[in-house]
C-alpha positions in Angstrom: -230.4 -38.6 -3.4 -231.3 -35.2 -0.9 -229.8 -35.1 2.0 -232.8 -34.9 4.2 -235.1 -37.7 4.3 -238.4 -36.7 2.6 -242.0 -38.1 2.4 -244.4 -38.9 -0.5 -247.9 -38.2 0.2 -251.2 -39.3 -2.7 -254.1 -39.4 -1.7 -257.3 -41.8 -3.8 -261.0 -40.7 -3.3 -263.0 -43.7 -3.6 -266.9 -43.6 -3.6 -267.0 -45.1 0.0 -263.6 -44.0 1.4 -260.2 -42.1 1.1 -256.9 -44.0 0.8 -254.0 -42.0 1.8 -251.1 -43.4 1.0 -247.2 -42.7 2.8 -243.8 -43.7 1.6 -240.9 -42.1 3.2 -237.4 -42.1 1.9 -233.9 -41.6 4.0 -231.6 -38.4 2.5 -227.7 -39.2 2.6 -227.8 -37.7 6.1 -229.5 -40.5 7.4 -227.7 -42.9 5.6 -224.5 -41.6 6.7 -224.6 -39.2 9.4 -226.7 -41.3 11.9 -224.4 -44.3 12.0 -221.7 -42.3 12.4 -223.4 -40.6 15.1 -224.5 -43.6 16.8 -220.7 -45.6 16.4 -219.2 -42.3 18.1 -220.9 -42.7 21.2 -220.2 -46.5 21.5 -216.1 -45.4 20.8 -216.4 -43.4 23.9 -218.2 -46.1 26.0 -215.3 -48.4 24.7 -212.7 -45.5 25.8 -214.3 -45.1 29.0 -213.9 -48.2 30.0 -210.2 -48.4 29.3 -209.9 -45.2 31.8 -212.7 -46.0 34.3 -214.5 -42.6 33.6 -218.0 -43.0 35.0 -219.5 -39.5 34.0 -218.2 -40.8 30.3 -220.8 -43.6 30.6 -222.9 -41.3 31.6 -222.7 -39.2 28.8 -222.8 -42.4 26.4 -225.9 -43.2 27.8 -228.0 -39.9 27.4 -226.5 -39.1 23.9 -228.0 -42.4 23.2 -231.4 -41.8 24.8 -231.4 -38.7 22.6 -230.7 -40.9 19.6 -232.9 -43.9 20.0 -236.2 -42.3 18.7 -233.9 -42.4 15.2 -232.4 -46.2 15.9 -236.4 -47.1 16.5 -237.3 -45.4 13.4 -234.4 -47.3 11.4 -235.5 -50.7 13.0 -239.2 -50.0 12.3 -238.3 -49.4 8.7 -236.8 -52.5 8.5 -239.2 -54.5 9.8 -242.4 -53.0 8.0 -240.9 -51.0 5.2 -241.4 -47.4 4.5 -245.0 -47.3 3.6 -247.8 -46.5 5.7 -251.9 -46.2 4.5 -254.4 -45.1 5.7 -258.4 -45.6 4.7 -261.3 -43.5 5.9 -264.5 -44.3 5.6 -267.7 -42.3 7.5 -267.2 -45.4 10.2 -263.7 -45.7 10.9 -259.8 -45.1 10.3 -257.7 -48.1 9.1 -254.1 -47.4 9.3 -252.0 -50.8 7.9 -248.0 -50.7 7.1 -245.2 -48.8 9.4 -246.9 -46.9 12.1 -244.3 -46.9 14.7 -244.6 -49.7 16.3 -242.5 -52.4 16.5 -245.0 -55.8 17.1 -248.0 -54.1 15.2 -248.4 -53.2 11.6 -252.3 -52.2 11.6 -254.6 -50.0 13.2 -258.1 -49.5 13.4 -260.1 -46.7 15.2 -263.9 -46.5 15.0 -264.8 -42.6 14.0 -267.0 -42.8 17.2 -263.9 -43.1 19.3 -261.9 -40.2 17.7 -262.0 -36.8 19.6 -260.0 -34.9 17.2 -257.2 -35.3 14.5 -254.1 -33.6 15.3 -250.5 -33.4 14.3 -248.1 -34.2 16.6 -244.4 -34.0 16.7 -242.1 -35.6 19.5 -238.4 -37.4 19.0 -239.1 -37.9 15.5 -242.6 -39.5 15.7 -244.7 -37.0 13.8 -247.6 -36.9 11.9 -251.4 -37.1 11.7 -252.7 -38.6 14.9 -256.6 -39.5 16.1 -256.9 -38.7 19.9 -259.0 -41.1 21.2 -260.0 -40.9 24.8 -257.8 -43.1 26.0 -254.9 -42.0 23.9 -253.5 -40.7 21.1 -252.5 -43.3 17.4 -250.5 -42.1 14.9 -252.1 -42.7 12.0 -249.5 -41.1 9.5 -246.2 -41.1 10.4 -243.6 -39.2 8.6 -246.0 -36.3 7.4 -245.1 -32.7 8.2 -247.1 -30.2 9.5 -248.4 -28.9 6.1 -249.1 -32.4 4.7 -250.9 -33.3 7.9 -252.9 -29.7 7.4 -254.0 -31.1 3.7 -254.9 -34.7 4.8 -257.5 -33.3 7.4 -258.7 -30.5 5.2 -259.3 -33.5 2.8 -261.1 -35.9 5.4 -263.5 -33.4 6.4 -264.2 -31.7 3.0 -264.7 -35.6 1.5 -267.0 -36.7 4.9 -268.2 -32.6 6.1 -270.4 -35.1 9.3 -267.3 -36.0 10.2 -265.8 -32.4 11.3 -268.7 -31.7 14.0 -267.7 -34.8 15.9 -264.2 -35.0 14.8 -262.5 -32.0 15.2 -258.8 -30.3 14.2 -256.3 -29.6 16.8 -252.6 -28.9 15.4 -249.9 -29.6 18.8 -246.4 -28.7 18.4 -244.0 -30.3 21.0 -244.6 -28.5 24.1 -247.7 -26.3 23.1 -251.1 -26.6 21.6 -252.1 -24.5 18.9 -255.7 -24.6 17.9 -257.5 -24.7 14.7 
């Protein structure tokens, strides 16, 4: 076992569509440095109370604001597993498996909808996004920057129509960073 968490990315070409396909896997860190992470703050809240420290409830709380994007992650893991895939096709982006979101486990975005693919990192949801115009989807949780770089290259090399309506925008947490 590593001791970061790591993602496997393949990738199918069909004769209609690509399949992407995402499986994520937890390092030893995760396994064992989040719930000790996460039981820490709940010692203090416990401790606090004995004392009737408000500014340590305080803390409790935004040390677990600041670990809830991970807690989320865990709980969406097991409820739709690690996987995630994604199919493209000339009219549309079909994203079935984990993608974030708690009640929902599939995805679909009609290519005339999508403004630009994107990656996008923010409290641990990264990965390749369509922006839409009402709002961003993640499509591919889990990837990295680089991954995120290849499956786009891929799309638009496998469907070139695609990249004059479609286009490529990487976004890095506060900044934008164009392509």
């Amino acid at each position: 076992m590593k001791a970061r968490g790591y993602t496997v990315l393949t990738a199918v070409e069909l004769s209609d569509e690509l399949q992407f396909t995402v499986v994520r896997y937890d390092g030893w860190l995760n396994v064992i440095a989040i719930p000790i992470t996460f039981l820490f703050p709940i010692y203090i809240l416990w401790q606090s109370w004995a004392y009737r420290s408000s500014w340590v409830v305080a803390l409790f709380f935004l040390i677990l604001i600041l670990l809830s994007s991970d807690v989320r992650r865990q709980a969406s893991w097991l409820i739709h597993g690690r996987t995630t895939r994604l199919s493209v096709t000339n009219c549309e982006f079909v994203a079935t498996g984990n993608i974030l979101r708690l009640f929902s486990n599939a995805v679909r975005v009609p290519t005339s909808e999508a403004r630009k693919l994107s990656y996008w990192t923010w409290l641990g949801s990264d990965g390749l996004y369509v922006n839409r115009a009402r709002s961003p989807i993640c499509v591919l949780p889990g990837l990295g920057e680089i991954q995120t770089k290849s499956v786009i290259d891929t799309i638009f090399r496998r469907f070139p129509e695609m990249e004059s309506t479609v286009g490529c925008q990487t976004s890095i947490r506060t900044g934008n960073i164009v392509s």
